[in-house]
Kinemage of the C-alpha trace (Angstrom):
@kinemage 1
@onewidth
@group {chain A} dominant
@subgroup {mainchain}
@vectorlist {calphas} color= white
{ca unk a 1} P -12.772 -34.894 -9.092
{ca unk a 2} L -13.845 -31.737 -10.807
{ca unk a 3} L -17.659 -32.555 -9.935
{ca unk a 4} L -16.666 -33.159 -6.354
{ca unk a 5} L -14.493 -29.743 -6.118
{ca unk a 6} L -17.585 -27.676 -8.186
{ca unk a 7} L -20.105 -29.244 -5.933
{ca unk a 8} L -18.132 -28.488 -2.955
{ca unk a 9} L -16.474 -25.412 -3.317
{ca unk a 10} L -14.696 -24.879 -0.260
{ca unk a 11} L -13.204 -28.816 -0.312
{ca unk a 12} L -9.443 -28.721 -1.248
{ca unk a 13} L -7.750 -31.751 -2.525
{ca unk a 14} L -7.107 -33.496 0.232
{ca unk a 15} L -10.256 -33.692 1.146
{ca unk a 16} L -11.971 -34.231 -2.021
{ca unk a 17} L -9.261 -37.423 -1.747
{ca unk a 18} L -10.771 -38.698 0.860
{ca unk a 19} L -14.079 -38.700 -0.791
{ca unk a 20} L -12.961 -40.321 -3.340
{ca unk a 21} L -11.410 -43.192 -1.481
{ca unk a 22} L -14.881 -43.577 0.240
{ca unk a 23} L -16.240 -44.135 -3.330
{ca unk a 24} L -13.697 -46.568 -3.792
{ca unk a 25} L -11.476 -44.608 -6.039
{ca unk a 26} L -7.797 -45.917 -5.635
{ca unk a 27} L -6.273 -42.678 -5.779
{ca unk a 28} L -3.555 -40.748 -3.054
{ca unk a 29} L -3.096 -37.514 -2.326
{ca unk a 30} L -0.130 -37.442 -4.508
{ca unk a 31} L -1.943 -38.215 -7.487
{ca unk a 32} L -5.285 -36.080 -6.686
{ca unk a 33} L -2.954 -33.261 -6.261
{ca unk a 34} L -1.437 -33.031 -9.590
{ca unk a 35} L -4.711 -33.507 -11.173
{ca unk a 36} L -5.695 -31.009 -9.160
{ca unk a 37} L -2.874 -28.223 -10.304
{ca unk a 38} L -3.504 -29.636 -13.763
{ca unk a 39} L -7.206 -28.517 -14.014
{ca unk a 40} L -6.198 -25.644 -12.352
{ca unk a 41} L -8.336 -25.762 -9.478
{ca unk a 42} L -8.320 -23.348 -6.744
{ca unk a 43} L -10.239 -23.383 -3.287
{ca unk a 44} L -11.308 -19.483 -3.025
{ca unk a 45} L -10.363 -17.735 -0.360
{ca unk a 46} L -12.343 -17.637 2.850
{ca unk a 47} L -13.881 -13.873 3.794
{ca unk a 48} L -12.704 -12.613 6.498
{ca unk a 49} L -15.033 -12.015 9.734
{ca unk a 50} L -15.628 -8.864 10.974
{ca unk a 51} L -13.619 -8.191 14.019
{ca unk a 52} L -15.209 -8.467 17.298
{ca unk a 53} L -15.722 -5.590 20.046
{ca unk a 54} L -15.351 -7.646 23.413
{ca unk a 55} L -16.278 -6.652 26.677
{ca unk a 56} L -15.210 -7.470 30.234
{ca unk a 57} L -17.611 -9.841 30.824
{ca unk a 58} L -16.749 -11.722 27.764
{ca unk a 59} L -19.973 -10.971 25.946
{ca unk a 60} L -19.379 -9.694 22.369
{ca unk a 61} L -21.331 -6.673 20.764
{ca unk a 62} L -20.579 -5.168 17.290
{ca unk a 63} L -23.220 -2.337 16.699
{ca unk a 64} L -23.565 -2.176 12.722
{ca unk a 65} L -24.062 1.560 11.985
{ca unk a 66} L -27.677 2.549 10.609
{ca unk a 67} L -27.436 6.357 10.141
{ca unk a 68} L -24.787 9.225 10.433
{ca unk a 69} L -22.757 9.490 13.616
{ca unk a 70} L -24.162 6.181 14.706
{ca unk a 71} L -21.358 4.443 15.202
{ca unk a 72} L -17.477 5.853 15.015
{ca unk a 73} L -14.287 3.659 15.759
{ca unk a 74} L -11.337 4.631 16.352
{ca unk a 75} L -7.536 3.437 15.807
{ca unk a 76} L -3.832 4.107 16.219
{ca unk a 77} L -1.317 4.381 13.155
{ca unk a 78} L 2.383 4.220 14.485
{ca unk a 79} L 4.937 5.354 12.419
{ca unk a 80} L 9.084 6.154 12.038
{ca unk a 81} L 10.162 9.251 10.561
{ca unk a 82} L 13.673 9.014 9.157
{ca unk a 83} L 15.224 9.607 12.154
{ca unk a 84} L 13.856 6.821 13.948
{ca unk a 85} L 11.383 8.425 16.311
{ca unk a 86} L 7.839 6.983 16.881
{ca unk a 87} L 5.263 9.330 15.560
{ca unk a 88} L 1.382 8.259 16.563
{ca unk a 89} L -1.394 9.244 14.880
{ca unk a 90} L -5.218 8.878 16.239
{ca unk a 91} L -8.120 8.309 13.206
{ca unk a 92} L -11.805 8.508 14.137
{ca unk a 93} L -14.071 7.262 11.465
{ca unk a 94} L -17.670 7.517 11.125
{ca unk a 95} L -18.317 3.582 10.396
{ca unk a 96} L -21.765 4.885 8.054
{ca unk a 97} L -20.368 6.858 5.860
{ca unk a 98} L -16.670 5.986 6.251
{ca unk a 99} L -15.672 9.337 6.378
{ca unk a 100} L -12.502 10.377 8.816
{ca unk a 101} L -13.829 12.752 11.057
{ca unk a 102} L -10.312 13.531 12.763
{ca unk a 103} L -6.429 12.954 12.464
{ca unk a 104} L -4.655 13.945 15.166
{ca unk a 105} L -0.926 13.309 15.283
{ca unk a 106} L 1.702 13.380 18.005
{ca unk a 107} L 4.882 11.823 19.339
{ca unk a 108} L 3.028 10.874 22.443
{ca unk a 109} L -0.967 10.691 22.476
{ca unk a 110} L -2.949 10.008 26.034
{ca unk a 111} L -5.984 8.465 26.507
{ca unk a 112} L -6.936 12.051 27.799
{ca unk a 113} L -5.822 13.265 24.094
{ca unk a 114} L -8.368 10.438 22.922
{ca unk a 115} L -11.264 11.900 25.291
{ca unk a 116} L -10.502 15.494 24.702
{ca unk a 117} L -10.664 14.654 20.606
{ca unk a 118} L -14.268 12.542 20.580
{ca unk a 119} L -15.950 15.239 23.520
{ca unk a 120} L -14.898 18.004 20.757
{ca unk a 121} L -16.547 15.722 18.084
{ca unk a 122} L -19.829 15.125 20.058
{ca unk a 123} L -19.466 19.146 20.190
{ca unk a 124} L -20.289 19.192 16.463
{ca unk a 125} L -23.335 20.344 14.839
{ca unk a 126} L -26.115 17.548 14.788
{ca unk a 127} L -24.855 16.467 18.149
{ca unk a 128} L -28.134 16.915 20.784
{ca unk a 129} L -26.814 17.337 24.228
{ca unk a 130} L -23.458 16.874 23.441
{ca unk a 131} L -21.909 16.663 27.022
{ca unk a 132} L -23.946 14.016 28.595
{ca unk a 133} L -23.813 12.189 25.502
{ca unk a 134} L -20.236 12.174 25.556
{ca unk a 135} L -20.192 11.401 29.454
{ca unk a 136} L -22.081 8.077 28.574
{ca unk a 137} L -20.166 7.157 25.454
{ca unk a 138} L -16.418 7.763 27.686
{ca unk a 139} L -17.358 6.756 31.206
{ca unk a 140} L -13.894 6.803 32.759
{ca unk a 141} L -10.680 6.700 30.833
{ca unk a 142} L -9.383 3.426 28.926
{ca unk a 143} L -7.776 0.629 31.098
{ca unk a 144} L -4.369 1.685 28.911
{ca unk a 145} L -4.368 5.776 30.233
């Protein structure tokens, strides 16, 4: 059993069981799974896949960042204050160098807020032709405005 779950690292015990039923071990699952807390096996933990950017069509893209303002994401944090109230708050990160190029925090953020925000960063220094750039990064406004 411990061969089995070193050879096969992601097998738990039910299905190292099974393998050993097909070698004609007379064992259940019972059985192979107090053995199995007794040698203190563990099946690690799987790593998680990155999350997908999807498109309309259905395709999927995920552009892995090779320099400095490459590739940004950005996210909404929702929050209560003690009173109850909904406070939002909008993070851009620069994906190469993980650094948070912007907070901005409001009760109520539009996706105009969200344009307005990443045109002022494409404004920034390193930024060639900032306004066409930004014009073909931001289209038209998100499907959620």
């Amino acid at each position: 059993m411990v061969e089995l779950a070193t050879q096969y690292g992601r097998y738990g015990y039910r299905r190292i069981t099974g393998m050993l039923q097909l070698e004609q071990w007379r064992v259940n699952h019972k059985r192979v799974e107090r053995l199995w807390r007794q040698e203190g096996l563990k099946v690690p933990k799987r790593q998680p896949k990155r999350r997908r950017l999807w498109l309309n069509d259905g395709s999927c893209i995920r552009l892995r960042a090779e320099h400095r303002d490459h590739v940004w994401s950005y996210d909404f944090v929702l929050t209560r204050t003690h009173d109850g109230r909904a406070v939002r708050m909008l993070t851009i990160l620069d994906e190469y160098t993980r650094e948070c190029l912007a907070i901005d925090v409001a009760r109520k953020l539009t996706s105009e807020d969200v344009l307005e925000r990443l045109t002022d960063l494409c404004d920034g220094p390193g930024m060639a032709d900032s306004a066409s750039r930004a014009h073909q990064m931001f289209p038209s406004p998100p499907p959620w405005s």
